[in-house]
mmCIF file as Biopython writes it, N, C-alpha, C and O atoms, coordinates in Angstrom:
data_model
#
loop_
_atom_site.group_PDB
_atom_site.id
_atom_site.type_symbol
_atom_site.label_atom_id
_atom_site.label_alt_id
_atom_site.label_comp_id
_atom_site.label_asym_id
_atom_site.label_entity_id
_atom_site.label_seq_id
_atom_site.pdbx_PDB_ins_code
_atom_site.Cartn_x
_atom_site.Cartn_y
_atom_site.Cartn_z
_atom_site.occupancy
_atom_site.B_iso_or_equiv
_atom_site.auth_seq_id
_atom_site.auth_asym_id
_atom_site.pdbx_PDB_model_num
ATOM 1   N N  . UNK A ? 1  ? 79.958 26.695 206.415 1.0 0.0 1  A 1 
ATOM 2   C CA . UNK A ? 1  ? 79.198 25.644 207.058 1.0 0.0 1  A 1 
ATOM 3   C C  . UNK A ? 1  ? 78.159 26.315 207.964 1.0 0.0 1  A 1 
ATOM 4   O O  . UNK A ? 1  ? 78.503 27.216 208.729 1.0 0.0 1  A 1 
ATOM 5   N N  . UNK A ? 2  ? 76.773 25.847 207.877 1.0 0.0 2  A 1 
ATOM 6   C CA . UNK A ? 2  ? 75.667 26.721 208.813 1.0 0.0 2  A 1 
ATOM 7   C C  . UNK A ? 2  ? 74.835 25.399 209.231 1.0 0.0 2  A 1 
ATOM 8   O O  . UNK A ? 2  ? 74.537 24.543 208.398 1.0 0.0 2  A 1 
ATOM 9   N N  . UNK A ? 3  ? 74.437 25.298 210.800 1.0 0.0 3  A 1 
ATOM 10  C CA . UNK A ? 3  ? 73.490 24.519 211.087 1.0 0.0 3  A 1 
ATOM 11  C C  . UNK A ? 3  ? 72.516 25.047 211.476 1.0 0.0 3  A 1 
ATOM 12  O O  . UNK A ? 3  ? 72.565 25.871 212.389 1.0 0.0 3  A 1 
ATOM 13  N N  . UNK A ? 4  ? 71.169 24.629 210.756 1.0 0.0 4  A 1 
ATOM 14  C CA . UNK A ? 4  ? 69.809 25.525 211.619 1.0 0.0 4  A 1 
ATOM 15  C C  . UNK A ? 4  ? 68.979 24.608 212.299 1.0 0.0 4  A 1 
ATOM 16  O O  . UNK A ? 4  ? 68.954 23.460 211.855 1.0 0.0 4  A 1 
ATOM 17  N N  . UNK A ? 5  ? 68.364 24.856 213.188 1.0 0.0 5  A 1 
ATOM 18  C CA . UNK A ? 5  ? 67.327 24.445 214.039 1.0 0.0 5  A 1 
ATOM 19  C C  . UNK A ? 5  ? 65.909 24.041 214.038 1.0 0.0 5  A 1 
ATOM 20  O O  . UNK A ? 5  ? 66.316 22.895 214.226 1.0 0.0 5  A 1 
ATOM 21  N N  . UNK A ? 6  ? 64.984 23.939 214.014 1.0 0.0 6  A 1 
ATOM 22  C CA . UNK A ? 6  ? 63.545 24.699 214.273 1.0 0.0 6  A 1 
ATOM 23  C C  . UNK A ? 6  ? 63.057 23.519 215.264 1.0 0.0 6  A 1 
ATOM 24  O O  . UNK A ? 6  ? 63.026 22.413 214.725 1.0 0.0 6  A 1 
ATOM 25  N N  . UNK A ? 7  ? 62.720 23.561 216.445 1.0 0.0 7  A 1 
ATOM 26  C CA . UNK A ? 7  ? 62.153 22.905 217.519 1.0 0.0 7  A 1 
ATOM 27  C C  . UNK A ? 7  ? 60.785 23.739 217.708 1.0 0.0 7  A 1 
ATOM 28  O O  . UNK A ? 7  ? 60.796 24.895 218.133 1.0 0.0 7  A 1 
ATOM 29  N N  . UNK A ? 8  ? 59.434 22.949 217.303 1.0 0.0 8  A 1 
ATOM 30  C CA . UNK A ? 8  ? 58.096 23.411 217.587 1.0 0.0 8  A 1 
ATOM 31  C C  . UNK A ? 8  ? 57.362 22.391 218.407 1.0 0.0 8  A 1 
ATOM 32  O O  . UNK A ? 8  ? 57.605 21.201 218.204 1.0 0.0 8  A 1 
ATOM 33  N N  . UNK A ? 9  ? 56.344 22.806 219.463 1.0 0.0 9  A 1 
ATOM 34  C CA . UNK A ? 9  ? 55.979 22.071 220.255 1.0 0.0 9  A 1 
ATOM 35  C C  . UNK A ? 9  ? 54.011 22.794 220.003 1.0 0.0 9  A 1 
ATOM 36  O O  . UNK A ? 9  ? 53.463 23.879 220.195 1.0 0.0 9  A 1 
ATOM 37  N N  . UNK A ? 10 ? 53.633 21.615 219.564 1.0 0.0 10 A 1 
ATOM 38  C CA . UNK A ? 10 ? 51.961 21.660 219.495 1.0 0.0 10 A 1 
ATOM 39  C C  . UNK A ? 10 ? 50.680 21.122 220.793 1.0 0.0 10 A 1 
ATOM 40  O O  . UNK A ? 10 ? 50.011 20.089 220.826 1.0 0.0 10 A 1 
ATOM 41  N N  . UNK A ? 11 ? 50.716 22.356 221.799 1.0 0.0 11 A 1 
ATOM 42  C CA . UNK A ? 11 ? 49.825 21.726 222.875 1.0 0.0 11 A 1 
ATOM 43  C C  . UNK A ? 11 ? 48.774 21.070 222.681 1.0 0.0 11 A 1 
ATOM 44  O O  . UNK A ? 11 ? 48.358 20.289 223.537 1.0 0.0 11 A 1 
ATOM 45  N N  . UNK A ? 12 ? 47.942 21.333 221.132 1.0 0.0 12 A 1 
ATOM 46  C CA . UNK A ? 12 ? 47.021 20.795 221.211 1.0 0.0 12 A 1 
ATOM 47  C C  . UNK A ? 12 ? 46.826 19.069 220.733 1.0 0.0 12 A 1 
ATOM 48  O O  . UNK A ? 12 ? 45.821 18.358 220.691 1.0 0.0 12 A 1 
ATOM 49  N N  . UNK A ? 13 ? 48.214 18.808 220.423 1.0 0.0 13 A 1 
ATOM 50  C CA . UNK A ? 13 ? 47.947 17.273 219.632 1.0 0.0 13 A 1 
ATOM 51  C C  . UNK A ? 13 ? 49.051 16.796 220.395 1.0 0.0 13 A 1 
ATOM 52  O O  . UNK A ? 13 ? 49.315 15.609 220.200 1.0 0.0 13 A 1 
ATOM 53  N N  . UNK A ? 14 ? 50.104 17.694 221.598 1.0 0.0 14 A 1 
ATOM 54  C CA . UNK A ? 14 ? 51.246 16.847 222.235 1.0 0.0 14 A 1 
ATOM 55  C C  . UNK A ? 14 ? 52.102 16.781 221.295 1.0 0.0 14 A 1 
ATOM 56  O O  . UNK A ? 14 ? 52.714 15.728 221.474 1.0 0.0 14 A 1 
ATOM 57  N N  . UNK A ? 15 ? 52.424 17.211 220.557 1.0 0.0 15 A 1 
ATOM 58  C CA . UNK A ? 15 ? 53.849 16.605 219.741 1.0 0.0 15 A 1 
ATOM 59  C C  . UNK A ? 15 ? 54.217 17.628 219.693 1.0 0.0 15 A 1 
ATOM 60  O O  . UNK A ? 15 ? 53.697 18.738 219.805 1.0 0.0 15 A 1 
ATOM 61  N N  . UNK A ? 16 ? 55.795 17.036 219.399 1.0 0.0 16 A 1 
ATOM 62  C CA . UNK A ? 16 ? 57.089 17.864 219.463 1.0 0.0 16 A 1 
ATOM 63  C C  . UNK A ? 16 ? 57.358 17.984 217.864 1.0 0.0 16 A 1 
ATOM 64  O O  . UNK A ? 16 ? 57.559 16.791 217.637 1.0 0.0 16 A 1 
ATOM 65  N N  . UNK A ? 17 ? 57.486 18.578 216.700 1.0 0.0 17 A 1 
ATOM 66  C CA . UNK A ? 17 ? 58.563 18.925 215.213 1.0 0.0 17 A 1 
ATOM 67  C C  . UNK A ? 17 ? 59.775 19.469 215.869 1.0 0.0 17 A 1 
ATOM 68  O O  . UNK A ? 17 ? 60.061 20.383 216.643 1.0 0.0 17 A 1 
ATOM 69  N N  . UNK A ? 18 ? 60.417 18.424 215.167 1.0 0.0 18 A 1 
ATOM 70  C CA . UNK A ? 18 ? 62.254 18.912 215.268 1.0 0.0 18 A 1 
ATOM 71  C C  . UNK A ? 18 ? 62.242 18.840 213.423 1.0 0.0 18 A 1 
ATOM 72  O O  . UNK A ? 18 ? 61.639 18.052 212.694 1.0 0.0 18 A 1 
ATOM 73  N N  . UNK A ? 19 ? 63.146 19.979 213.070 1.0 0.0 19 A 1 
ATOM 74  C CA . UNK A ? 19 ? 63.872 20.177 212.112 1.0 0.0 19 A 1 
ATOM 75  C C  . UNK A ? 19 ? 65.415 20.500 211.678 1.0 0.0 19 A 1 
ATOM 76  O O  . UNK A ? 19 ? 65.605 21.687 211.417 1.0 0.0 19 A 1 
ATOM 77  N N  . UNK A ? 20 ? 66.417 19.738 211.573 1.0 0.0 20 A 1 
ATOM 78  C CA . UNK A ? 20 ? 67.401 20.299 211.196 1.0 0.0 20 A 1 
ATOM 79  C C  . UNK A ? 20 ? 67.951 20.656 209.943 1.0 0.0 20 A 1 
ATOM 80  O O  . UNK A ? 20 ? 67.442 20.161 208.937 1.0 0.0 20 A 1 
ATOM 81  N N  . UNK A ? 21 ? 68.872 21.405 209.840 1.0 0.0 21 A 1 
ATOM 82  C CA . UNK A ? 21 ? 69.491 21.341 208.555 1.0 0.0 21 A 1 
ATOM 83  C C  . UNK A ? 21 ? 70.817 21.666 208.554 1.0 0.0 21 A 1 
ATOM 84  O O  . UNK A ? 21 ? 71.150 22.540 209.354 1.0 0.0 21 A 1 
ATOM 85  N N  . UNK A ? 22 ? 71.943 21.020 207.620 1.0 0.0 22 A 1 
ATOM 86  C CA . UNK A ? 22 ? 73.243 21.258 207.873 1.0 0.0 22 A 1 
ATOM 87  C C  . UNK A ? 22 ? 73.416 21.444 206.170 1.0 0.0 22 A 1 
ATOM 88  O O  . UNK A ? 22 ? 73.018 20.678 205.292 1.0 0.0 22 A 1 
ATOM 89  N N  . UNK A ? 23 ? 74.246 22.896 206.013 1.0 0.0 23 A 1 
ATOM 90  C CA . UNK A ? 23 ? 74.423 23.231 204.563 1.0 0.0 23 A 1 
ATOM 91  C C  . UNK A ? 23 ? 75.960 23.659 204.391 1.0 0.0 23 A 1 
ATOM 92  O O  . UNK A ? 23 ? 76.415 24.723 204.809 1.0 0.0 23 A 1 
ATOM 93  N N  . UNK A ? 24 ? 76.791 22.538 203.622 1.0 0.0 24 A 1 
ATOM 94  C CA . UNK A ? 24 ? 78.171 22.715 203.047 1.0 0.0 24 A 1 
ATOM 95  C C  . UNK A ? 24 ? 78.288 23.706 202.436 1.0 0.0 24 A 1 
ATOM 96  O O  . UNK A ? 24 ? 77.206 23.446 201.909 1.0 0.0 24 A 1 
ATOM 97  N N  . UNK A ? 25 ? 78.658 24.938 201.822 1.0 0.0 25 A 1 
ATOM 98  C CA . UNK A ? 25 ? 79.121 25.506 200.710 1.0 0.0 25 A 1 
ATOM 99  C C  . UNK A ? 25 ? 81.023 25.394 200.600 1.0 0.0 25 A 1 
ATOM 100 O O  . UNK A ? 25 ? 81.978 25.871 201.214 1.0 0.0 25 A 1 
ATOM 101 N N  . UNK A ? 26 ? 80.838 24.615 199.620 1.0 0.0 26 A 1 
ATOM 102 C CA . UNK A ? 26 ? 82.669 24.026 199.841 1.0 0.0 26 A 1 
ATOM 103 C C  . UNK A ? 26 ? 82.911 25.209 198.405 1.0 0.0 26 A 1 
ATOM 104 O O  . UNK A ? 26 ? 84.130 25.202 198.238 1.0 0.0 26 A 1 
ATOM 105 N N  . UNK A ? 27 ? 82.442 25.920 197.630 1.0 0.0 27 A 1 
ATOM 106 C CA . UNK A ? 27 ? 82.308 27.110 196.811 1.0 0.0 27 A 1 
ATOM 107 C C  . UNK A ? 27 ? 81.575 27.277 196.140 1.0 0.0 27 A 1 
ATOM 108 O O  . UNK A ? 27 ? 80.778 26.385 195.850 1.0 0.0 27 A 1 
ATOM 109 N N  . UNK A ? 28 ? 81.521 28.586 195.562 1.0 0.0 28 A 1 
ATOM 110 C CA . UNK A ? 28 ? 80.199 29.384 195.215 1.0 0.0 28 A 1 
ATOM 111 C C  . UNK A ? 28 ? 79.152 28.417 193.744 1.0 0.0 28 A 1 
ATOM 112 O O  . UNK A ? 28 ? 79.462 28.317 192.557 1.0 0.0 28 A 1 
ATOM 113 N N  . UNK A ? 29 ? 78.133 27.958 194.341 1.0 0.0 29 A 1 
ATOM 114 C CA . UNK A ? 29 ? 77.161 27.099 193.299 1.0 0.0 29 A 1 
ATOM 115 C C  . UNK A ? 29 ? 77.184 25.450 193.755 1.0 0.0 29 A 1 
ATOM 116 O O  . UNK A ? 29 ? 76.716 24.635 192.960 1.0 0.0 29 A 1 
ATOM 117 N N  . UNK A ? 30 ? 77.790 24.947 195.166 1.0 0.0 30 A 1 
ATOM 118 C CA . UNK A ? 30 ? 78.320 24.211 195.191 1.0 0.0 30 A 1 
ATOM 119 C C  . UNK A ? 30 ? 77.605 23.376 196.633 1.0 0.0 30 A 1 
ATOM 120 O O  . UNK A ? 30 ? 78.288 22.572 197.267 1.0 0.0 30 A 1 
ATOM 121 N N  . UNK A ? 31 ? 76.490 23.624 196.935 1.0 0.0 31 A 1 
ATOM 122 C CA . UNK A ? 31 ? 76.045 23.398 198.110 1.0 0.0 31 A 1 
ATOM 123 C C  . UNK A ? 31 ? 75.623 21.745 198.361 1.0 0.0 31 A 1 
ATOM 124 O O  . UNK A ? 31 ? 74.954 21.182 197.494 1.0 0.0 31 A 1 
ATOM 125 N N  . UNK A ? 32 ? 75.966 21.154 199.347 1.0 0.0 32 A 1 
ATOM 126 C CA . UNK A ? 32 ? 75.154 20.140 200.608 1.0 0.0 32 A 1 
ATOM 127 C C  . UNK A ? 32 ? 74.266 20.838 201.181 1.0 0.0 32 A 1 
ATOM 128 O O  . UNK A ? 32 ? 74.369 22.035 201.447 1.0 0.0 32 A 1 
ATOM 129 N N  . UNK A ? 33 ? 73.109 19.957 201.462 1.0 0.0 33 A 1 
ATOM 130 C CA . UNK A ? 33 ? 72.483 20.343 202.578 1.0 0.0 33 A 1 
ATOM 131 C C  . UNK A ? 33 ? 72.200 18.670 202.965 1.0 0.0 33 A 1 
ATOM 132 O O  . UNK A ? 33 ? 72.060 17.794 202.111 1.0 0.0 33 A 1 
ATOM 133 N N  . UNK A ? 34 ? 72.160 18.492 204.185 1.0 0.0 34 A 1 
ATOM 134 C CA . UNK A ? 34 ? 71.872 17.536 205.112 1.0 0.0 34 A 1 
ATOM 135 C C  . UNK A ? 34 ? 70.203 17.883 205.834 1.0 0.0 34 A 1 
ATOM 136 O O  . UNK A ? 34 ? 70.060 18.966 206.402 1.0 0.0 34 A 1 
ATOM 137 N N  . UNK A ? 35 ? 69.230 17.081 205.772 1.0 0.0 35 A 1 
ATOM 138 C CA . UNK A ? 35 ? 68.625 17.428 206.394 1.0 0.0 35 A 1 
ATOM 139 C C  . UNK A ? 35 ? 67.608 16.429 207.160 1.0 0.0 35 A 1 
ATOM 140 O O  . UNK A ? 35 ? 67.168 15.454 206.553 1.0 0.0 35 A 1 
ATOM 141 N N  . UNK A ? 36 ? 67.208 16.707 208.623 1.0 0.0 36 A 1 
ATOM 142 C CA . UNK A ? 36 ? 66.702 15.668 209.220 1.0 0.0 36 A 1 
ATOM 143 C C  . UNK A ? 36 ? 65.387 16.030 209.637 1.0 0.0 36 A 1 
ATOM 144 O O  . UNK A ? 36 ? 65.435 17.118 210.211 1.0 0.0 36 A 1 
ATOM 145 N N  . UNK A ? 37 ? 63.973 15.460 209.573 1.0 0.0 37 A 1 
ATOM 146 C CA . UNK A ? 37 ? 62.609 15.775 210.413 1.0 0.0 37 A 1 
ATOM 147 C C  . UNK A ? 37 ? 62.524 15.100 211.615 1.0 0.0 37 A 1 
ATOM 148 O O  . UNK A ? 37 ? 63.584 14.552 211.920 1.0 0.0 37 A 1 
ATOM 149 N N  . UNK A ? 38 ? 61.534 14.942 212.470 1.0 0.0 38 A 1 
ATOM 150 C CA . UNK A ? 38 ? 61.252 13.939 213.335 1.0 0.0 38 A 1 
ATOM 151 C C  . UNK A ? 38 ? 59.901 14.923 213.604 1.0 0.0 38 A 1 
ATOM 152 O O  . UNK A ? 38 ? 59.752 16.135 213.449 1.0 0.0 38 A 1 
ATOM 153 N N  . UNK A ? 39 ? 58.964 13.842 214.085 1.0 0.0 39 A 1 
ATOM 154 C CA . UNK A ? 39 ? 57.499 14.280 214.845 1.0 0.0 39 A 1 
ATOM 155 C C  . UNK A ? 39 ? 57.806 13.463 215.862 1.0 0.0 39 A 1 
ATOM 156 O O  . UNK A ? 39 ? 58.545 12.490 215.712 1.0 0.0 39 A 1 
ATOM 157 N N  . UNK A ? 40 ? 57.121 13.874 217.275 1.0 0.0 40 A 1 
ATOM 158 C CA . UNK A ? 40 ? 56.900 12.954 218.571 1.0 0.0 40 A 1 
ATOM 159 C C  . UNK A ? 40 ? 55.527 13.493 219.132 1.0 0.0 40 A 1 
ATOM 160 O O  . UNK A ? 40 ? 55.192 14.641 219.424 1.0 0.0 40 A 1 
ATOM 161 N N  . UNK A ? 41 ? 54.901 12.405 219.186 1.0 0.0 41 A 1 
ATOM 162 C CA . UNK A ? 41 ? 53.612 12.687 220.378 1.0 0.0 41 A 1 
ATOM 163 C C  . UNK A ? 41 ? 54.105 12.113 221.749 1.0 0.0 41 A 1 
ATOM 164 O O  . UNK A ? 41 ? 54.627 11.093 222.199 1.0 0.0 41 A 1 
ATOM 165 N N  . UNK A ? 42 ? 53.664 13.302 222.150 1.0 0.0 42 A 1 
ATOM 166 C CA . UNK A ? 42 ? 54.224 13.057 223.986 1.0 0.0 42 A 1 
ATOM 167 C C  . UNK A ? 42 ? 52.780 12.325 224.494 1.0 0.0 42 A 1 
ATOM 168 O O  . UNK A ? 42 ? 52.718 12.959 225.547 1.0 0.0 42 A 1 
ATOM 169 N N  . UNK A ? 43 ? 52.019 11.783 224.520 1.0 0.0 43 A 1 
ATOM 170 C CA . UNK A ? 43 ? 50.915 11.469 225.248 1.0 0.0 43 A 1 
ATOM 171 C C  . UNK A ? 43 ? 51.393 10.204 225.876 1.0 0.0 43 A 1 
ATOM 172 O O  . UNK A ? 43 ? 52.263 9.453  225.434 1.0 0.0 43 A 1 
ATOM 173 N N  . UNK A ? 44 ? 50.432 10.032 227.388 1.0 0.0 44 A 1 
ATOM 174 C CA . UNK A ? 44 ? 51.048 9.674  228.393 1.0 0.0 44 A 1 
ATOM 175 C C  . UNK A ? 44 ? 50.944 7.898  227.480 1.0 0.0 44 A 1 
ATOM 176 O O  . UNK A ? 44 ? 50.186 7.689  226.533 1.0 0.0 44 A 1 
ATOM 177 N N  . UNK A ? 45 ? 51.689 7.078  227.950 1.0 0.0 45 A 1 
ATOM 178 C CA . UNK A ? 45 ? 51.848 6.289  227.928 1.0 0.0 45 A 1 
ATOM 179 C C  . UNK A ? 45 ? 52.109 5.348  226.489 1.0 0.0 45 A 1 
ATOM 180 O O  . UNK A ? 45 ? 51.992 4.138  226.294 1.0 0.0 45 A 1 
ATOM 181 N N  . UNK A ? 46 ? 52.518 6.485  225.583 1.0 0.0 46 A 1 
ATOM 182 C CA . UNK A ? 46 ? 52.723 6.047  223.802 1.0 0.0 46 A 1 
ATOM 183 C C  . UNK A ? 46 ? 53.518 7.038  223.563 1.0 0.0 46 A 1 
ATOM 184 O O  . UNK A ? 46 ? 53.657 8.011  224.304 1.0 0.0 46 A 1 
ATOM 185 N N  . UNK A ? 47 ? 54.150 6.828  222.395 1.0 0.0 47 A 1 
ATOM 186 C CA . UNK A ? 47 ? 55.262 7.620  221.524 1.0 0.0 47 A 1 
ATOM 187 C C  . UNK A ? 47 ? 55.475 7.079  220.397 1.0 0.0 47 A 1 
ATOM 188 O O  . UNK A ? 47 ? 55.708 5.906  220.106 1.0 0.0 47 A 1 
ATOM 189 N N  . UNK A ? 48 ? 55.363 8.194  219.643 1.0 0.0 48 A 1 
ATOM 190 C CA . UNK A ? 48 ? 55.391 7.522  217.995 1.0 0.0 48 A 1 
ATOM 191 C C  . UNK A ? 48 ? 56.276 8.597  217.852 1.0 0.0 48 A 1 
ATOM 192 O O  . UNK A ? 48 ? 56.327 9.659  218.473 1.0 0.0 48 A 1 
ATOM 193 N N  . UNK A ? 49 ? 57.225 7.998  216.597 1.0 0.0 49 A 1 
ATOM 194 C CA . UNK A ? 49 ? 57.975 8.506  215.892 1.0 0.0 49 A 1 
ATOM 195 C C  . UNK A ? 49 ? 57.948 8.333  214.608 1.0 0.0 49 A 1 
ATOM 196 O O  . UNK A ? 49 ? 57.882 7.246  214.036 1.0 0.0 49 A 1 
ATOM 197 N N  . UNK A ? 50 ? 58.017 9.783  213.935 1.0 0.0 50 A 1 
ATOM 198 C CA . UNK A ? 50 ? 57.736 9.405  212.516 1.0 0.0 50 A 1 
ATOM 199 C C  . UNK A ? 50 ? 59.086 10.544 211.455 1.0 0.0 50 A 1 
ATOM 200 O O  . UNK A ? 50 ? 59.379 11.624 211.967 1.0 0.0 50 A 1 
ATOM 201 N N  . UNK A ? 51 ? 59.521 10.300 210.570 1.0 0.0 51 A 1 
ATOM 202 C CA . UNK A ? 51 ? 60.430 11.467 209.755 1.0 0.0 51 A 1 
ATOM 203 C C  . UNK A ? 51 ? 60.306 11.167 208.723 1.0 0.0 51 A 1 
ATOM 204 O O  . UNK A ? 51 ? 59.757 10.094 208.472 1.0 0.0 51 A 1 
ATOM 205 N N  . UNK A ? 52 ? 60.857 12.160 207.524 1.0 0.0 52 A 1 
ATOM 206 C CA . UNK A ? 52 ? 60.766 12.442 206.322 1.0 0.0 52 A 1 
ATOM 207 C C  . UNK A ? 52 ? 61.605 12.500 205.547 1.0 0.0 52 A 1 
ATOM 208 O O  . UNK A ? 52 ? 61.348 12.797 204.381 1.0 0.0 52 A 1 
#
């Protein structure tokens, strides 16, 4: 079982990329992967959320 990360933050447009991923190998040839996006613009007074 492995969970990975990737948290990127873009000063020039305010938004945050989150990436996760969660990958089963229950045996060999045999994989899950789980996986989640999200975008956020931090700008003052709005927030959008968007994933994939």
């Amino acid at each position: 079982m492995f969970i990975d990360a990737l948290v990127q933050w873009n000063p020039e447009s305010n938004a945050v990329n989150t990436n996760l991923r969660f990958n089963l190998i229950h045996r060999p040839l045999s994989n899950i992967y789980l996986v989640y996006n999200e975008q956020r613009f931090t700008t003052a007074g709005s927030r959008h959320r968007g994933g994939a």
